[in-house]
Steps between C-alpha positions, in 0.01 A plus 500: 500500500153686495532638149252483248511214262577663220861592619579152552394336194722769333757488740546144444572535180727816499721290696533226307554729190774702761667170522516426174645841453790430735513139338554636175745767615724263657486267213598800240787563767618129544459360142556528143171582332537181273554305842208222572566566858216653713580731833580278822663252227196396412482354170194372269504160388229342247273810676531417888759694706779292674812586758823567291821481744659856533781579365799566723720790486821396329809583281222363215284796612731775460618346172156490366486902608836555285352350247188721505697844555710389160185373288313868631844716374500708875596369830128388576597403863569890602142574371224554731259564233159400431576174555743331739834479492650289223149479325429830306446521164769562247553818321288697230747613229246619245133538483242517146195565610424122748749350352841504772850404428615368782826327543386196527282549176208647333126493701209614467421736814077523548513591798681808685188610717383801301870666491595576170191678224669548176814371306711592248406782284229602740689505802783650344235799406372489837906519653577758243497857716642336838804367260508794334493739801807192676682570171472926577597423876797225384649786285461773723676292799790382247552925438431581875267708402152471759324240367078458462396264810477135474408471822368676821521436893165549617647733761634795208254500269287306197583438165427730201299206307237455861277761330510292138397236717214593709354721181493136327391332811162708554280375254490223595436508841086379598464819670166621509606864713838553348612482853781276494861413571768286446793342718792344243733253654750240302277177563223337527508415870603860599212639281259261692656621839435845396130443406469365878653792596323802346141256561567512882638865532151589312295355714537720721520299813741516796716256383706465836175397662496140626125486345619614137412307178834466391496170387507398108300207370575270241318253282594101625684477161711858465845619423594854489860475503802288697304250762799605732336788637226630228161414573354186326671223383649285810668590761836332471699739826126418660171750544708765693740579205159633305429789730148643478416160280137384681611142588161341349417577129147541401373222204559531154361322194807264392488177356574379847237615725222394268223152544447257315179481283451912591439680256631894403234691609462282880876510539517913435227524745672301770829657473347869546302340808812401616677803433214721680596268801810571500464837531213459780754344665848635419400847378527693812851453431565595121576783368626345128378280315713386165377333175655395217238549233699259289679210720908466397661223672295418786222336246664515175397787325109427543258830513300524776107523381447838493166582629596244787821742572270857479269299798820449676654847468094684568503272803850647647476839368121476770709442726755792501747256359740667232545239177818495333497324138873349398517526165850447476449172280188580321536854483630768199282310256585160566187383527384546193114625651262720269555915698187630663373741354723859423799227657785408334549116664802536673343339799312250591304713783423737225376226259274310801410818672657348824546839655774434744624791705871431368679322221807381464718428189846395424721241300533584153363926557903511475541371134647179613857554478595555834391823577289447830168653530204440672188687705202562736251730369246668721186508297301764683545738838864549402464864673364268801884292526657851461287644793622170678827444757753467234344617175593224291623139588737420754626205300807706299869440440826598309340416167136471506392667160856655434607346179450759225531203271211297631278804478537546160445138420197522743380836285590316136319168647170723610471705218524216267279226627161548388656400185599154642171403580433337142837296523429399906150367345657317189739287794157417668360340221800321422555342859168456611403214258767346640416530832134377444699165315694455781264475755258286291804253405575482840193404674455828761900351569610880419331787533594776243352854540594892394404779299666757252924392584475379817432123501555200725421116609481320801512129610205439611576221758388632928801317610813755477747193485306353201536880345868547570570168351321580152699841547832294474386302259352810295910676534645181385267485179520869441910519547488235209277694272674822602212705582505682825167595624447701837511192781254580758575357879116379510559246227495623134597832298428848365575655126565862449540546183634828345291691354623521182610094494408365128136313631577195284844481600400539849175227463735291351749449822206550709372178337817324527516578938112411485590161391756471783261582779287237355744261520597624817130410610461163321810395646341573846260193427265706733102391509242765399351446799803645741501845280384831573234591648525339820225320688257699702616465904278300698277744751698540821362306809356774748 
């Protein structure tokens, strides 16, 4: 259509991993993870896909959904949760550390996308004031006496424990003027909205104009919260439902978008020509562009190189484009990266010297108990957003940063982690040896990657079908070993470890879902020749 041929080499292959996103989604929705069936009834046989017959809608149906309601202990049919109706998981009664009791029996959880920091004795230090100050209110309410604030509409006030906070958030923030900000929300996604938000309002520009940079960019393999209507990820109500989402996203260096027989150093070079083209051609129109220093789902955990990503972000940042870093997987330590210097490593940008104009955290900032938490902090020209239209982000609601709770989780967390960074560093070296195994047992098959507690694996197959089907094959294994990694849509999974898991412990069920993703890939009977990276695309006719 006249574009540049670098959007269409990665746009080729975004959609095929968008379509193995929806695959996958339908498949969790229609099937039992230990089901051999793949989405569309498709089903593999001795490694080739055939036509299974669909099953009709019957009396055998709705039995079958009885059946799963009574073996999950709730009436699984009435919930639309994160799965579909009649397929979500069954209940947690008890948690040590990754080890879940759930009602159908012990597993070991590895995944849980960066939610959850410390366990037992350390979380309960971490939880101590907010249960102590519930207790104090609890009391107080039983007497009706006034009681101290659990909780504040954003409309009458803040809580008490917002100054704890923000005291424990400042240092450290990668501010080199002291001139920031922050915006809290509940969740990731909103956090992410309000980083869009305060980056546009800052800019300056008349927004209403028809010939505004409005739009946000992101990377071919993203996801910065629900693909309904958050930008990245797919677009599953369609491109419309995504807002100020640009519809093409500029290349990134995955797994997927790389040549055969190029090496590092060639394929780093091409993806930041291709990048610079797509903002020759597209960045008229942006105003944001979003990284994820660290990748979660879209790619499995993998870091992006990080001199590659500081040519990206110089390049934008030329062009009067604000850069917002998500951090709300890799973030608060996670990562496990040496500080820069006077820094205490709570972020990647700090660690890489990315120097984004805002960051965004979230996840486990609340303790990961429940309390919701998350933010967008301005990193300089905070006294430019309060000179703006609104003076802080538009993006607010009923309980955006009102839990008194989660702020003193988020201030216990903060001043606390530096501490962690020896533990976060012991995980590494437990998991990545096993990483490094399983991709050499497995022939370039899988594709293991991460840093610090934040870890992950693809299949490294370009066909999405061939992926989703190792996926199912990879639950069934994994449901018999009862380990529970982090599935990822693209094909594969993510471990987030706490960071005060036992490292042996850990390794040792790490090893254990290792050898089910190699099974998973053996079983695939695919050729080293059809894996990752693809073939180099012919030159187009003129």
């Amino acid at each position: 259509g006249g574009r540049s041929t670098f959007i269409e080499m990665p746009g080729q292959l975004w959609a095929m991993s968008l379509r193995a996103m929806v695959r996958l989604t339908a498949l969790a929705c229609a099937t039992n993870p230990a089901s051999a069936l793949a989405p569309g009834g498709r089903s593999l046989v001795g490694g080739a896909f055939r036509v299974a017959s669909a099953p009709a809608a019957s009396a055998s149906t709705a039995a079958a959904s009885a059946a799963a309601s009574a073996a999950a202990g709730y009436d699984n049919g009435r919930f639309a949760g994160r799965y579909a109706l009649g397929k979500n998981l069954p209940p947690v009664k008890a948690k040590n550390g990754f080890r879940f009791a759930r009602t159908d029996g012990e597993v070991r959880v590895l995944g849980g996308a960066c939610s959850e920091v410390l366990s037992g004795p350390n979380l309960a230090e971490l939880l101590r004031p907010g249960f102590e100050l519930e207790v104090r209110a609890m009391e107080a309410l039983r007497r009706g006496e006034p009681a101290e604030s659990l909780s504040v509409h954003t409309s009458t006030g803040v809580p008490l424990q917002l100054e704890q906070f923000l005291a424990a958030l400042g240092p450290h923030l990668p501010s080199k003027s002291g001139d920031w900000c922050v915006n809290l929300q509940a969740e990731g996604a909103s956090a992410v909205h309000a980083a869009i938000d305060m980056a546009l309002q800052m800019s300056g520009a008349d927004l209403g104009s028809p010939s505004a940079r409005t739009r946000v960019a992101c990377g071919s393999s993203s996801y910065h919260g629900p693909a309904s209507t958050s930008p990245g990820g797919g677009t599953p109500l369609g491109a419309q439902a995504k807002g100020l989402t640009h519809p093409v996203r500029y290349p990134v260096p995955s797994p997927f978008l790389r040549w055969r027989g190029e090496d590092e150093a060639a394929f780093h070079a091409r993806m930041l020509a291709d990048f610079n083209a797509y903002l020759d051609e597209y960045g008229h129109e942006v105003g944001v562009l979003l990284v994820e220093p660290q990748w979660g789902s879209s790619v499995a955990a993998m870091p992006w190189p990080p001199a590659l990503l500081r040519d990206y972000i110089s390049a934008a940042k030329a062009r009067g484009i604000a850069v917002i870093a998500d951090e709300i997987m890799c973030g608060l330590g996670r990562h496990g990266a040496e500080p820069a210097a006077g820094g205490t490593g709570c972020f990647l940008s700090e660690c890489w010297d990315l120097q984004p104009d805002i960051l965004t955290f979230g996840k486990g900032i609340g303790g990961g108990a429940g309390h919701l938490l998350s933010g967008a902090v301005v990193l300089e020209g905070a006294s430019k957003l309060q000179g703006g239209p609104a003076g802080t982000a538009y993006q607010s609601h009923t309980y955006a940063g009102s839990s008194a709770r989660a702020l003193a989780n988020g201030a216990a967390l903060l001043a606390s982690l530096e501490k962690w960074r020896p533990s976060v560093r012991a995980i590494e070296a437990a998991v990545a040896p096993i990483a490094a195994e399983l991709n050499e047992a497995s022939g370039g098959a899988v594709l293991a990657h991460g840093q610090g507690a934040l870890w992950g694996g693809l299949f490294a197959h370009p066909d999405p079908q061939a992926r989703t089907a190792a996926n199912l094959e990879f639950k069934r294994l994994c449901a018999e070993a009862r380990v529970l990694p982090y599935f990822v849509p693209v094909g594969g999974f993510m471990l987030t470890p706490r960071y005060d898991d036992d490292p042996d412990v850990y390794g040792a069920a790490v090893r254990d879902m290792a050898d089910c993703a190699l099974q998973a890939a053996r079983s695939m009977g695919w050729a080293p020749s059809a894996l990752l990276p693809v073939s180099k695309p012919a030159p187009r006719e003129s």
